[in-house]
C-alpha positions as CSV (number, residue, x, y, z in Angstrom):
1,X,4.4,-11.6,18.5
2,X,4.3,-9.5,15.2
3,X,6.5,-9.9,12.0
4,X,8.6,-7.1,11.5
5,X,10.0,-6.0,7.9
6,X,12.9,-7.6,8.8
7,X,10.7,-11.2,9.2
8,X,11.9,-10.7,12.9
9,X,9.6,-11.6,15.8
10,X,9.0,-9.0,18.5
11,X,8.7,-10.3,22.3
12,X,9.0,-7.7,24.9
13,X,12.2,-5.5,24.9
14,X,15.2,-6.2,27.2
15,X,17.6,-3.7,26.2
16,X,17.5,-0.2,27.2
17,X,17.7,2.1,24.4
18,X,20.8,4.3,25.0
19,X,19.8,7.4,22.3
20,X,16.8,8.6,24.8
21,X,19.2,8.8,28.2
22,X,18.0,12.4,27.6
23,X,15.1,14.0,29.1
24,X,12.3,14.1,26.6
25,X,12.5,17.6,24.9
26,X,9.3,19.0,23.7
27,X,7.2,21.8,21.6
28,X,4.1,23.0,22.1
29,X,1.7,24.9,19.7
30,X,0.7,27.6,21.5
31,X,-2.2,26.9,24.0
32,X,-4.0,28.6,27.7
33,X,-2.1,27.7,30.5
34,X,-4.3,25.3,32.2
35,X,-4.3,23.5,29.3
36,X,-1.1,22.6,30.7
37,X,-2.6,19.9,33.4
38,X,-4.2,18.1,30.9
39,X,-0.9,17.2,28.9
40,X,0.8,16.6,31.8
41,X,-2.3,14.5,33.1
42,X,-1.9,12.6,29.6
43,X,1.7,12.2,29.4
44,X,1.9,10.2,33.2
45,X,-1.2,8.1,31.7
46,X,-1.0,6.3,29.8
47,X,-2.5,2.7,29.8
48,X,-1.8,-0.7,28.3
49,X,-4.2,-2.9,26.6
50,X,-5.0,-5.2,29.1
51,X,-6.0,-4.9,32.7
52,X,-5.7,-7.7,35.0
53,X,-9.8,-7.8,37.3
54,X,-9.1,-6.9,40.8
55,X,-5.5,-5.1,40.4
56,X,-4.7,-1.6,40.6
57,X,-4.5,-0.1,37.0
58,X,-0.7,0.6,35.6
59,X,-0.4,4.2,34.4
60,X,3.1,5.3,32.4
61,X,4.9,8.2,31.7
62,X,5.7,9.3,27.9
63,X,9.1,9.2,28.7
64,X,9.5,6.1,30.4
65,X,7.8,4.3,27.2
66,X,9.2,6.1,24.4
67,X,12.6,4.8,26.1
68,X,10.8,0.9,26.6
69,X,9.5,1.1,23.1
70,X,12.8,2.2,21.2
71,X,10.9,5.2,20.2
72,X,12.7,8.4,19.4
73,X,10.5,10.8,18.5
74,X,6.9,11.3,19.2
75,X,3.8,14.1,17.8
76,X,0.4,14.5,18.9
77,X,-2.4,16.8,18.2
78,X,-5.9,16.7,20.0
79,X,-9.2,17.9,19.0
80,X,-11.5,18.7,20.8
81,X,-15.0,20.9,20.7
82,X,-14.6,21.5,17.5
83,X,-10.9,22.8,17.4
84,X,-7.4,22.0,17.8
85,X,-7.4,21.8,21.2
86,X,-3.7,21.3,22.0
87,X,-0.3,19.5,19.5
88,X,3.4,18.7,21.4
89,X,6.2,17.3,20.1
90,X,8.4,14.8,22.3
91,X,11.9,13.5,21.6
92,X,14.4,13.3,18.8
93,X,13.7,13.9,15.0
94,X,16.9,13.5,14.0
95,X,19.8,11.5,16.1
96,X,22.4,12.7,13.7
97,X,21.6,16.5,14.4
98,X,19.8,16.2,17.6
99,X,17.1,17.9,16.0
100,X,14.4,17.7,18.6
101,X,10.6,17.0,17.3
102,X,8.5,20.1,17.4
103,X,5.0,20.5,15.9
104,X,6.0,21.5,12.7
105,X,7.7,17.8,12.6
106,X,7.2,16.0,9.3
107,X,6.3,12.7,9.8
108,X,5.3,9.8,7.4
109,X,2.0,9.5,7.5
110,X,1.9,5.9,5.5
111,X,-1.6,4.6,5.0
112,X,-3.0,7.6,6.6
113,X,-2.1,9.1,3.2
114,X,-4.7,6.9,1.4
115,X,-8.3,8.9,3.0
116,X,-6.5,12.2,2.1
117,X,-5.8,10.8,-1.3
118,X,-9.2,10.2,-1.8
119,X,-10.5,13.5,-1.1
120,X,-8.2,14.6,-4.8
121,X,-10.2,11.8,-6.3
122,X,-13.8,12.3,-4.9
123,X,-12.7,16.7,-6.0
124,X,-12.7,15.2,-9.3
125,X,-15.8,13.2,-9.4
126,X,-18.2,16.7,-7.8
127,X,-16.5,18.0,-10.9
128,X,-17.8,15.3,-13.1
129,X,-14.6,14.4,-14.5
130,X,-14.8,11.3,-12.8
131,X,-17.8,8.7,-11.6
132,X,-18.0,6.1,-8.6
133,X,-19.5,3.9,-10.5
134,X,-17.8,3.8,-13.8
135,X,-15.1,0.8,-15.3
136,X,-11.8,3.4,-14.2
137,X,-10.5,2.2,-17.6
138,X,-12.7,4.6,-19.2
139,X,-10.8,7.2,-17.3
140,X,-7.2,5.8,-17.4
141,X,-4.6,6.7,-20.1
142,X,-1.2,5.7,-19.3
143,X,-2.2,2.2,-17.9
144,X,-4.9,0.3,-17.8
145,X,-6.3,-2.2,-15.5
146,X,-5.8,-6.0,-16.8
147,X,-8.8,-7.5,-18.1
148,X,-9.3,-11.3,-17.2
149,X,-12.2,-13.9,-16.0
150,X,-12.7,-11.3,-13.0
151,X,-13.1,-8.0,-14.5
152,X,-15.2,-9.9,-17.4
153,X,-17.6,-10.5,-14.4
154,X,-17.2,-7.4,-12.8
155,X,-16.1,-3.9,-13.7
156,X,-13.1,-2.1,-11.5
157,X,-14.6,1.6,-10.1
158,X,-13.5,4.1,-8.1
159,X,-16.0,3.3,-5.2
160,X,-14.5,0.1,-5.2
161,X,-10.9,1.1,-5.3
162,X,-11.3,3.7,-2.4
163,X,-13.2,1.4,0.2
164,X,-10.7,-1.9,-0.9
165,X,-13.3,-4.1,-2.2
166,X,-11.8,-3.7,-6.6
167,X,-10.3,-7.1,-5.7
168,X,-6.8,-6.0,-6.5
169,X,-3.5,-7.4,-5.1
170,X,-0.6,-5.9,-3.2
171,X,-1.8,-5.1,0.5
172,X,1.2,-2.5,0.9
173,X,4.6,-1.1,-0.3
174,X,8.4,-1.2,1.9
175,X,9.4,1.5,-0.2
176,X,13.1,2.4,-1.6
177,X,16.0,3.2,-0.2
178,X,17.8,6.1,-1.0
179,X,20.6,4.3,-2.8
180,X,18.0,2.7,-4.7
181,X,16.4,4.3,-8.0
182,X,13.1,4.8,-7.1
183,X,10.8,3.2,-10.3
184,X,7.5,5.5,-11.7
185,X,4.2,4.5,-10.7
186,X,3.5,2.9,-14.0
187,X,6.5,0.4,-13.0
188,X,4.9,-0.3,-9.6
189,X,1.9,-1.1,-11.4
190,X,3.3,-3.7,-13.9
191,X,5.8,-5.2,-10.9
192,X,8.6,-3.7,-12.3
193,X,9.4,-2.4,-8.4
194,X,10.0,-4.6,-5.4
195,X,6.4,-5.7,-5.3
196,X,4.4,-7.7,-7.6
197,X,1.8,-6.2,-10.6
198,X,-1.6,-4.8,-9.4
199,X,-4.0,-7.0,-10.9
200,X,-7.5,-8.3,-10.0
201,X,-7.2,-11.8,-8.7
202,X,-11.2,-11.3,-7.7
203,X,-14.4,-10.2,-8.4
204,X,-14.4,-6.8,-7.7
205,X,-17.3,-5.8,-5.4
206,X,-17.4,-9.4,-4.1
207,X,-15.0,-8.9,-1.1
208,X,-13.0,-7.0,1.0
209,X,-9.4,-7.0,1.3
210,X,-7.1,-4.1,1.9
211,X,-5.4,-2.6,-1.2
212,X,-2.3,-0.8,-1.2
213,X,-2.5,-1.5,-5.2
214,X,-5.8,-0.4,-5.6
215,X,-4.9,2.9,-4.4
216,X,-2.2,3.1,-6.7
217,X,-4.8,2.6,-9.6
218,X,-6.1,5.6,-8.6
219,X,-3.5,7.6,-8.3
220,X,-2.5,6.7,-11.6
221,X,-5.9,7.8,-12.4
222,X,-6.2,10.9,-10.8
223,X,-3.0,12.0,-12.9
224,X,-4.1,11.1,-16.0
225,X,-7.9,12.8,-15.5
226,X,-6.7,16.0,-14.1
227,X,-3.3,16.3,-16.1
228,X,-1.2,17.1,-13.2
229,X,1.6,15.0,-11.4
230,X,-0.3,13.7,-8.0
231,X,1.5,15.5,-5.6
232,X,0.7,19.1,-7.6
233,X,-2.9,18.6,-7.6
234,X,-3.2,17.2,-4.0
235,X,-1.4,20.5,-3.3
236,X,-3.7,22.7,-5.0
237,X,-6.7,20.8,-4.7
238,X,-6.5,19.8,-1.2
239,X,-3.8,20.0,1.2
240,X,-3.7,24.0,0.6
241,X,-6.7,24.7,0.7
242,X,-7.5,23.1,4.0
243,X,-4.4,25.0,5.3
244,X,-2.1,21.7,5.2
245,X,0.8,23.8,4.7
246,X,3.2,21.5,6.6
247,X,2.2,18.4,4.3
248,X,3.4,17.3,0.9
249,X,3.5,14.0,-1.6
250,X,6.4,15.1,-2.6
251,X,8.2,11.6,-3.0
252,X,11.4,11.7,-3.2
253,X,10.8,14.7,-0.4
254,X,12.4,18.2,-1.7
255,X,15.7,18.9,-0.2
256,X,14.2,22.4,1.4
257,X,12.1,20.6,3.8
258,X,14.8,17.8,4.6
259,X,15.8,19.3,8.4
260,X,11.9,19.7,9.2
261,X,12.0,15.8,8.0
262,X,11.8,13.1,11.1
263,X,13.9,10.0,10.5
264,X,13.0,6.9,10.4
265,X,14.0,4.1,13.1
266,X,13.8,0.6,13.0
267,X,12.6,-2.0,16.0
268,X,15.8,-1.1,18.1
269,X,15.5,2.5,18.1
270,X,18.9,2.7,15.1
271,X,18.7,5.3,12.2
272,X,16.9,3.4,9.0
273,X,20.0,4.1,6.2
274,X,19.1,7.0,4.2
275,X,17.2,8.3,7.1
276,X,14.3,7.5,5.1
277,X,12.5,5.8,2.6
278,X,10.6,6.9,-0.3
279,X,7.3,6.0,-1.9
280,X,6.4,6.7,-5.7
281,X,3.5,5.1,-4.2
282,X,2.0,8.3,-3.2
283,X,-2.1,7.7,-2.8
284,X,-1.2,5.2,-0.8
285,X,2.0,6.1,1.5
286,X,3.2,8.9,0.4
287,X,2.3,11.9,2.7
288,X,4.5,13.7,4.5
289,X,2.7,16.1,7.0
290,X,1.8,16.9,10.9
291,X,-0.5,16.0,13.4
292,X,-1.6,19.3,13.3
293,X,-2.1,19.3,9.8
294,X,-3.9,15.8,10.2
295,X,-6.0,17.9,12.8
296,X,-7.4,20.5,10.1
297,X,-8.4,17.4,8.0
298,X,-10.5,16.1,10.8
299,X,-11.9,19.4,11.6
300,X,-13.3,20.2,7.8
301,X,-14.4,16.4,8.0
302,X,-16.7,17.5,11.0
303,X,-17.8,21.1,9.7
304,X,-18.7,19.4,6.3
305,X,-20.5,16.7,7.5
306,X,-22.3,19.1,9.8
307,X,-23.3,21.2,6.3
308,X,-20.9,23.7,5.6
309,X,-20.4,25.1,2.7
310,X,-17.8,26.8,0.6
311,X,-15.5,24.2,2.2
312,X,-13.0,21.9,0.2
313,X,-16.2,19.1,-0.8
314,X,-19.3,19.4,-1.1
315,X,-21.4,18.3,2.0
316,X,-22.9,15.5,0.2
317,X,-20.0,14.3,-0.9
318,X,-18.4,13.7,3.0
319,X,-21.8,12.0,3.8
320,X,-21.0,9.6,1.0
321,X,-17.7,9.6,2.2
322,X,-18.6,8.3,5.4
323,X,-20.8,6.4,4.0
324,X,-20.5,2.3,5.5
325,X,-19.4,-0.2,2.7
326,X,-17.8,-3.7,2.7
327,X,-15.7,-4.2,6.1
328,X,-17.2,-1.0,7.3
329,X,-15.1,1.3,5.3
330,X,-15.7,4.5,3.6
331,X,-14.4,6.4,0.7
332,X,-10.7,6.2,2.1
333,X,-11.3,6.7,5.9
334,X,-12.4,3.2,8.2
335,X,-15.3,3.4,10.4
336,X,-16.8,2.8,13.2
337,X,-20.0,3.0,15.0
338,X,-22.7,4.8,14.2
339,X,-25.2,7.4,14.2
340,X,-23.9,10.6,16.2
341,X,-21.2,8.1,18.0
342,X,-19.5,7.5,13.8
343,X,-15.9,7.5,13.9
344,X,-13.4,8.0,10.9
345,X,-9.7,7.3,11.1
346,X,-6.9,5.4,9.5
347,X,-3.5,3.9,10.9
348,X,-0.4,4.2,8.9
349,X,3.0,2.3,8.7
350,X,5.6,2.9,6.7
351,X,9.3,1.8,7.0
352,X,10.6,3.4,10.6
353,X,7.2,5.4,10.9
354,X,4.1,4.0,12.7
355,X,0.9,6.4,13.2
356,X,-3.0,6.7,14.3
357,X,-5.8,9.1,13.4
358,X,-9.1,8.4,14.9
359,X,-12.1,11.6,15.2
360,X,-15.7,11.8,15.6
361,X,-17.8,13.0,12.8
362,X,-20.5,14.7,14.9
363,X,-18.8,15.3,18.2
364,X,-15.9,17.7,17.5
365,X,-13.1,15.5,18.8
366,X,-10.5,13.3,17.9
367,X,-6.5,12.2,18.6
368,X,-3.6,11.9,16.4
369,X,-0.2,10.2,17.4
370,X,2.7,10.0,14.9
371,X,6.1,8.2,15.3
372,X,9.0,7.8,13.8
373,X,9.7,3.8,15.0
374,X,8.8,0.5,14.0
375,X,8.3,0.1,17.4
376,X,6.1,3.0,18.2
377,X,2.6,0.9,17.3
378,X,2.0,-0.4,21.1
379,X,3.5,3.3,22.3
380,X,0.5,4.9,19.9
381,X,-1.9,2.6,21.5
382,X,-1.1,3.4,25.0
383,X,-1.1,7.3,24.1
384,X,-4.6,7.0,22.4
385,X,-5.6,5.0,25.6
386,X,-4.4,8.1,28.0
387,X,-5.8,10.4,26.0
388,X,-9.4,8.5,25.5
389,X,-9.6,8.1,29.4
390,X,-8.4,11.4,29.8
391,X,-11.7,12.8,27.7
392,X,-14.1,10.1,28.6
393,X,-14.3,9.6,25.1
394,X,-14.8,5.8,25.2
395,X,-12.5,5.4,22.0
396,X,-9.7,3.3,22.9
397,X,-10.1,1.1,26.9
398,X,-7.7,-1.4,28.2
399,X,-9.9,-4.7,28.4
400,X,-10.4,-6.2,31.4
401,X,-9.2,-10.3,31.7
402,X,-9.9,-13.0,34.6
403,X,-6.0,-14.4,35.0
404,X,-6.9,-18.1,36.7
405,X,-4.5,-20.5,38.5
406,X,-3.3,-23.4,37.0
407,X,-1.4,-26.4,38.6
408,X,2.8,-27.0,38.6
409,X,1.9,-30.1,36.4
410,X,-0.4,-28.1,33.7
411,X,2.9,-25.3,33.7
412,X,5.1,-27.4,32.9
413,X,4.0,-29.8,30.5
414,X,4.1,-26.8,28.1
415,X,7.7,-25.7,29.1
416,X,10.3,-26.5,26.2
417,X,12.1,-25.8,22.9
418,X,9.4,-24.5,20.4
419,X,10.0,-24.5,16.6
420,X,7.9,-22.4,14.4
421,X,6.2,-24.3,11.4
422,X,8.1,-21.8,8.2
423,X,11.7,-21.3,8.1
424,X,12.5,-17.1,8.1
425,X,14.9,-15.9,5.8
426,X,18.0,-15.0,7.0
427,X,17.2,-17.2,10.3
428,X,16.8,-20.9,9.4
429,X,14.5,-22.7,11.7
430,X,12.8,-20.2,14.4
431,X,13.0,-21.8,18.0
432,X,11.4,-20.1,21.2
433,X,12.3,-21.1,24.4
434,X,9.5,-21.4,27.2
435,X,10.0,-22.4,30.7
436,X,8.0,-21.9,33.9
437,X,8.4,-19.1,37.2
438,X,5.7,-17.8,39.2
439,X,3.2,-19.1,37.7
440,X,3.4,-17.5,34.2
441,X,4.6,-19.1,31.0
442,X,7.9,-17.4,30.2
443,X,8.7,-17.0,26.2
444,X,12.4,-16.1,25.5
445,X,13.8,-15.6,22.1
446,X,17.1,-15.8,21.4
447,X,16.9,-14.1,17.9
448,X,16.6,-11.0,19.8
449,X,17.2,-11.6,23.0
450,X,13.8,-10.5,24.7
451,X,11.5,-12.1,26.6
452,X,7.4,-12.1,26.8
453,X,5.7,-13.2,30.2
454,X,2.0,-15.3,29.6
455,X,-0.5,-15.1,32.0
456,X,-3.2,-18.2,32.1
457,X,-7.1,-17.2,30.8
458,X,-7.6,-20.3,31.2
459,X,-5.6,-24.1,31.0
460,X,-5.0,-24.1,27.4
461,X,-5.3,-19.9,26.9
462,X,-2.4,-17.6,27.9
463,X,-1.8,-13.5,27.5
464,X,0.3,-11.2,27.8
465,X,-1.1,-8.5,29.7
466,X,1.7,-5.5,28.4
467,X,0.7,-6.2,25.0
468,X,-2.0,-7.7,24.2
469,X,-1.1,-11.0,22.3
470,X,-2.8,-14.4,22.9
471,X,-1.6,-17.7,22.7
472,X,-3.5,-20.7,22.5
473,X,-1.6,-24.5,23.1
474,X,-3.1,-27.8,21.6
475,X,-1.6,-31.4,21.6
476,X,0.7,-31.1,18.6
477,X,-0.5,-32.6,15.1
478,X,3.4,-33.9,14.9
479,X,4.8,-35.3,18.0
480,X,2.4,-37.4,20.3
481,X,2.6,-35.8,24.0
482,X,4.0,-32.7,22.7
483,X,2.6,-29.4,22.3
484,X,2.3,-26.6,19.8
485,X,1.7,-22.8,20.5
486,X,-1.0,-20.7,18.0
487,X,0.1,-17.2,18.6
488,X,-2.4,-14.2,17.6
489,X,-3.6,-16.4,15.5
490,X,-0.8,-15.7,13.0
491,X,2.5,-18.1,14.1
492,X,2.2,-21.8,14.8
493,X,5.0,-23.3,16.5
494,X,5.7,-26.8,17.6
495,X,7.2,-28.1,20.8
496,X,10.2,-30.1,19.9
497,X,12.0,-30.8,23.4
498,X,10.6,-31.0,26.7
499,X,12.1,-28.5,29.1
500,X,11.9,-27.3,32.6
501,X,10.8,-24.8,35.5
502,X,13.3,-21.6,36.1
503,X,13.1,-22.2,39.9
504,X,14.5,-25.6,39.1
């Protein structure tokens, strides 16, 4: 169960989505003709995250769950031996115009814009206009960072904004509407938009904790050391010269690229109002760009880190990049492993868009999968799963679970009406309904009217093998001989009524 934007819960899907009756329509960048297999290979693939010990593994087709998922619209580029190896387009772009998605797409790339953000910044510092390691008031003009008992203790820098660890609020941004006037970053920053102030509630350095608001800080930043509105200077500094040509921070986006633009779609697969939303926010959710494009970042990543010179950055400056800090991160990208097996990458969500960009510094490959539904974060996953297995690239593997037997009695004690501890607004009281059939623990919720089927790890531990989630029950803190369900760690919900098996 995840919480939407909308403070909706989402169980498994029911309803067929009607918009993708259609076959899904497709574009390809151009590529050798046995290259062909391998899509196709890829596209009937793909794999969800758990796997059941002893049964036969599920494979899916592309269309099928872009159809299960609510997902209009889907891009994907791969890398591989140092190039782009192949980039399709799936679906619809645009429902209005029945624009299908091609690889010249745009997409929003949502927190994926954050590691190519910091490249502008890091540009700036290997031309000593800025330092890691200095207080960024030093460097900021139009706003500065509060000072209070924190900051007293510990300076605010830009090593610490770009690997989340300044100790600065607001995780992330929903963004405007286009009926809404759309406030300057200077607004965002004193909580003057729909979020609250950036401030540092922390000691910077002490922690980690993901910063939407400490990305801001350096936009702002980056504007006022360079003296050129973000989205110019990315442009010039960056995205141009790595041969991004399909990308831009252009926030609100220019009206010339509107019908390359993908909508947006929410949870049930309907047009967000507006189409879009937009993002003064632009370090850290602005960018509009490609797969593809998202592929030539990766590649000068790779040739950099390898030492090449006369590139965008200095090689020196990538290998501090990719350097490990607090939580594992770098200088904008997240990492992982080590050695010659080091992976960079970033996931991004923004209203109606939900994306994944994961490569290998040292071995010349990596996958990116961009969509344009709220819905399309378990689609992404199986993709990156199809494509992982595909390569034998070891990135992304359905996990393997021991599903155990439990008694009629031990089902049923935990069959019932289920109320969630915090009221959601616009909801009231949230109430699940579970009750008992073939020995699985059936979750249905009527909010939504879907459904999520639990299959025991053990008598107390349950999962749901199509997505992932966990649920763990205890004897409830409230009721004596009741129950109360811990899902993902995240919702606690208490049995409030007794109920029954299906079959019954």
């Amino acid at each position: 169960m995840k919480a939407a934007d909308s403070c909706y819960f989402r169980f498994l899907p029911v309803i067929v989505y009607s918009l993708i009756c259609l076959l899904v329509t497709s574009c390809t960048l151009p590529h050798p003709v046995d290259i062909s297999q391998e899509i196709q290979a890829i596209e009937n693939g793909l794999l969800p995250p758990i796997q059941v010990s002893g049964d036969t593994l599920t494979h899916y087709s592309m269309e099928d769950r872009m159809e299960y998922y609510h997902v209009p619209g889907v891009s994907i580029a791969i890398v591989k031996d140092g190039k782009i190896h192949w980039a399709k387009g799936y679906g619809i772009a645009n429902a209005q115009s029945a624009t299908p998605v091609d690889t010249a797409t745009l997409f929003q790339a949502g927190s994926i814009s954050k590691p190519l953000a910091a490249l502008g910044a890091l540009k700036l510092v290997e031309e000593d206009r800025l330092d890691l390691d200095t207080d960024v008031n030093r460097y900021l003009k139009s706003w500065k960072v509060p000072e209070n008992k924190f900051t007293d203790q510990s300076k605010v820098t830009l090593r610490l904004l770009l690997t989340h660890s300044a100790g600065m609020t607001v995780h992330g941004f929903p963004g405007y509407a286009q009926s809404d006037t759309m406030p300057s970053l200077i607004e965002v920053l004193n909580g003057q938009g729909n979020t609250p102030p950036v401030v540092v509630d922390t000691v910077p350095g002490s922690r980690w904790r993901y910063s939407g608001g400490g990305y801001s800080v350096m936009q702002q930043m980056v504007e006022d050391v360079a003296g050129l509105p973000f989205t110019q200077f990315l442009d010039d500094s960056i995205l141009r010269p790595l041969g991004m040509h399909n990308s831009t921070y252009a926030q609100p986006l220019i009206a010339s690229l509107h019908p390359q633009a993908s909508s947006a779609y929410d949870r049930n697969g309907e047009l967000i109002e507006g189409l879009w939303h937009n993002y003064p926010e632009k370090a850290a959710a602005g960018l509009w760009t490609t797969p593809a494009d998202l592929s030539r970042y990766c590649l000068a990543v790779q040739r950099i880190a390898g030492g090449a010179t006369g590139e965008v950055l200095k090689p020196e400056t990538i290998r501090t990049m990719l350097t490990k800090h607090l939580n594992d991160w770098g200088l904008g990208p997240a990492l992982r492993w080590d050695g010659d097996s080091l992976l960079f990458g970033h996931g991004g969500k923004n209203a109606g868009f939900s994306n994944n960009m994961l490569a290998s510094v040292h071995q010349g490959y990596g996958v990116i999968v961009m969509t344009n539904a709220d819905q399309g974060v378990d689609l992404m996953n199986e993709i990156m799963r199809s494509v992982s297995a595909y390569y034998q690239w070891g990135i992304s593997n359905p996990r393997i679970v021991e599903i155990t037997q439990l008694t009629e009695a031990q089902l049923n004690r935990l069959a019932g009406s289920y109320q969630m501890d915090r009221q959601v607004p616009g909801i009231g009281d949230y109430v699940v309904e579970l009750s008992i059939k073939d020995g699985k623990v059936l979750v249905y919720d009527p909010n939504n009217k879907e459904t999520n089927t639990l299959s025991p790890l053990g008598e107390w531990k349950f999962i749901d093998v199509n997505t992932g989630d966990e649920v763990v029950f205890a004897p409830s803190g409230k009721s004596p001989g009741l129950f109360q369900l811990n899902w993902n760690n995240q919702f606690v919900f208490y049995q409030t009524a007794r109920g029954g098996n299906l079959d019954e």
